[in-house]
C-alpha positions as CSV (number, residue, x, y, z in Angstrom):
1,X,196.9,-0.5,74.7
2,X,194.1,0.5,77.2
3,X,191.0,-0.9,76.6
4,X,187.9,0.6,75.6
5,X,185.1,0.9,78.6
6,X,182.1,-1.4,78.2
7,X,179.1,0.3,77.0
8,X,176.6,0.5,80.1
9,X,174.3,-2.2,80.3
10,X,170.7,-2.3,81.3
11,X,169.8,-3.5,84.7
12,X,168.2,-6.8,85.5
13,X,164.5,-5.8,85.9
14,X,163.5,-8.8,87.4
15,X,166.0,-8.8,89.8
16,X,165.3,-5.2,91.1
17,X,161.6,-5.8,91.3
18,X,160.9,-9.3,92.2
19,X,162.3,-8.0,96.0
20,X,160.0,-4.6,95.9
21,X,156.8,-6.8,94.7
22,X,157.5,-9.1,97.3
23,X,157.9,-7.0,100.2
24,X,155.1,-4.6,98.9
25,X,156.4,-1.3,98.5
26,X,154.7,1.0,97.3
27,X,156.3,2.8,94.2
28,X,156.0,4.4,90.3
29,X,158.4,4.1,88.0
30,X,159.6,6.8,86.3
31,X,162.5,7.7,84.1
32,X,163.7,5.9,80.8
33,X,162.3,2.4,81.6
34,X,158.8,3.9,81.9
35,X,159.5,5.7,79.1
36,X,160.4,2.3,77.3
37,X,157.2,1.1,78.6
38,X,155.7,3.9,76.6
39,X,157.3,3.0,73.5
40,X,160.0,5.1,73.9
41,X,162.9,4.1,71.4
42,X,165.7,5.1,73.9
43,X,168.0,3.0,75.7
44,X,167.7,3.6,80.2
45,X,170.5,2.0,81.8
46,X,169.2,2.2,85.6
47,X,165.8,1.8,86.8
48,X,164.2,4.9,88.3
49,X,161.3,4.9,90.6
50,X,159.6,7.2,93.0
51,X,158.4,5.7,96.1
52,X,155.3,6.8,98.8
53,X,156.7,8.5,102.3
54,X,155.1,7.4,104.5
55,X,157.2,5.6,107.2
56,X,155.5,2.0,106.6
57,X,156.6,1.9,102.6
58,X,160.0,3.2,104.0
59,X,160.5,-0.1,106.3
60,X,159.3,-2.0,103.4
61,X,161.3,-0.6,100.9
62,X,164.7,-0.8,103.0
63,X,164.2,-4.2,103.8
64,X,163.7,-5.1,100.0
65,X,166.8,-2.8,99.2
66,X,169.1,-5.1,101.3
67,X,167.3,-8.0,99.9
68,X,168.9,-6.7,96.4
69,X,172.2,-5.5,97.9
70,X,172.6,-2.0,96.9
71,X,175.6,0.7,97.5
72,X,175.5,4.2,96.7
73,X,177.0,5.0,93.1
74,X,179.6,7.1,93.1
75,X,180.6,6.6,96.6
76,X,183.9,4.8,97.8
77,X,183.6,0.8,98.8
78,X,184.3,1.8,102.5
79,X,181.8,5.0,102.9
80,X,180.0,4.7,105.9
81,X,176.6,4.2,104.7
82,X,173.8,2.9,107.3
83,X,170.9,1.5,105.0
84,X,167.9,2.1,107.6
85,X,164.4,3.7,107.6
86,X,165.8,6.9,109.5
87,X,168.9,7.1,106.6
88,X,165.7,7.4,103.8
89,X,163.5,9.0,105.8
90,X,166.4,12.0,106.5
91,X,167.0,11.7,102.8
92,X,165.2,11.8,100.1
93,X,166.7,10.7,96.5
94,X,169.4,7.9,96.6
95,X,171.3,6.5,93.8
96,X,172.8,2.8,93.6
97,X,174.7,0.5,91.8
98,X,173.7,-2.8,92.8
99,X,174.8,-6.7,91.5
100,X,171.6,-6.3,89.1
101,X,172.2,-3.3,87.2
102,X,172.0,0.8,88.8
103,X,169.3,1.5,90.7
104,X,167.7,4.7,91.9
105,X,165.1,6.0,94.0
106,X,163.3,9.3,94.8
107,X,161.2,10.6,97.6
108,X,161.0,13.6,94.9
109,X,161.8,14.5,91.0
110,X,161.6,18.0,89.7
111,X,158.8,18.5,87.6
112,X,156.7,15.8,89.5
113,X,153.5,16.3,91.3
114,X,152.8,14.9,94.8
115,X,153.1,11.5,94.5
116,X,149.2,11.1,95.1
117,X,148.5,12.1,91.7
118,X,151.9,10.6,90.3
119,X,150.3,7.1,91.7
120,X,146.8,7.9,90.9
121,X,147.8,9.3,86.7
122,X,149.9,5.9,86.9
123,X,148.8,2.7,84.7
124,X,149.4,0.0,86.1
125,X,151.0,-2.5,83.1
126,X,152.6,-6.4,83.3
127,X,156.5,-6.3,83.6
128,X,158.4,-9.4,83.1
129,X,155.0,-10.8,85.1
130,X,155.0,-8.1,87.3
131,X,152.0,-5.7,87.7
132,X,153.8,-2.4,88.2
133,X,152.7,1.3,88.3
134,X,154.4,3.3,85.3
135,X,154.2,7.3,85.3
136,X,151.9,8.7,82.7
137,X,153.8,9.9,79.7
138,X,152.6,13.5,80.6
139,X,153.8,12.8,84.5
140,X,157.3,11.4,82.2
141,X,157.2,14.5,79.7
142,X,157.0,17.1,82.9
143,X,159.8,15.6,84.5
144,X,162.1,15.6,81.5
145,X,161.3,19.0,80.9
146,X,161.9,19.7,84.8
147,X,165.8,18.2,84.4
148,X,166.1,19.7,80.8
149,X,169.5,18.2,80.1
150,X,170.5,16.9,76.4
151,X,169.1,13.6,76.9
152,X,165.7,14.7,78.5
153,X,165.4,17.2,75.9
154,X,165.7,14.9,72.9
155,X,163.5,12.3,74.6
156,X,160.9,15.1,75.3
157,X,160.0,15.5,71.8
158,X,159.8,11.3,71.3
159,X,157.7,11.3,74.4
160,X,155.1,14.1,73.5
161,X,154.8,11.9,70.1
162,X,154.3,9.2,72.3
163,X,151.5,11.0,74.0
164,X,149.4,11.6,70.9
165,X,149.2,8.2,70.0
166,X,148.2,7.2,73.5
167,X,145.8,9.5,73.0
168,X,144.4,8.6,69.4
169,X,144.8,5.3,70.5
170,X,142.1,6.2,73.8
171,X,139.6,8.1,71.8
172,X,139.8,4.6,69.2
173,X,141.6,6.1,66.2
């Protein structure tokens, strides 16, 4: 008898951000564990972020992605892959499996505004001690609407709930 897969598990938060904290990259989360930040009821299994350009952040944020160990998901064990500031900076979105969980990063997200205004509509909220920037949940509804598969489109109708308690919540009711 074959066995049945493991469900997915969450990743390790600590253990994916401790390294970007420390060497100070510069970077929103976005996807489901923002959206858990939110309140959002449904299960992420990979942590998403989106991450500033600019070829300082870039050094920063390779050298804390070796710190953490990552490979690209879905590639084989042997795939020549050369994790270096030119690699990112000719790319653009990456995804990873890494010993803490999958892991994946994005220069760019459809449905997201420059990241300027993705950083600056950001709240910045404590993580597992962590101060981390978390995409607004109108940044988080625009980008589910943007990738509009089944799972987006279930958690965009959570998420817009979501919103209008933020809201009532902000105006004190």
């Amino acid at each position: 008898m074959i066995p049945e897969p493991l469900p997915p598990k969450p990743p390790e938060l600590r253990s994916l951000l401790s390294p970007l904290v420390k060497h100070g990259v510069d970077f929103v989360m976005v996807g489901g564990m923002a959206g858990l930040s939110h309140g959002s009821s449904y299960p992420s299994y990979a942590l998403d972020i989106v991450y500033a350009r600019d070829r300082g952040n870039i050094e920063r944020l390779v050298e804390a992605l070796q710190e953490i160990g990552v490979r690209l998901r879905g590639a084989p064990a042997d795939f020549p892959f050369l994790l270096d500031p030119k690699t990112i900076e000719n790319g653009s979105n990456f995804t990873f499996i890494t010993p803490h969980g999958d892991f994946d990063i994005l220069g760019h997200a459809d449905g997201m505004p420059r990241y300027e205004e993705l950083r600056s509509g950001a709240s910045v909220r404590e993580i597992l001690g962590f101060d981390i920037r978390v995409a607004s949940i109108e940044h988080l509804i625009a980008m589910k609407r943007a990738a509009n598969r089944p799972k987006d489109q279930v958690a965009v109708a959570e998420y817009i709930g979501l919103a209008k308690l933020e809201r009532a919540a902000e105006a004190g009711g």
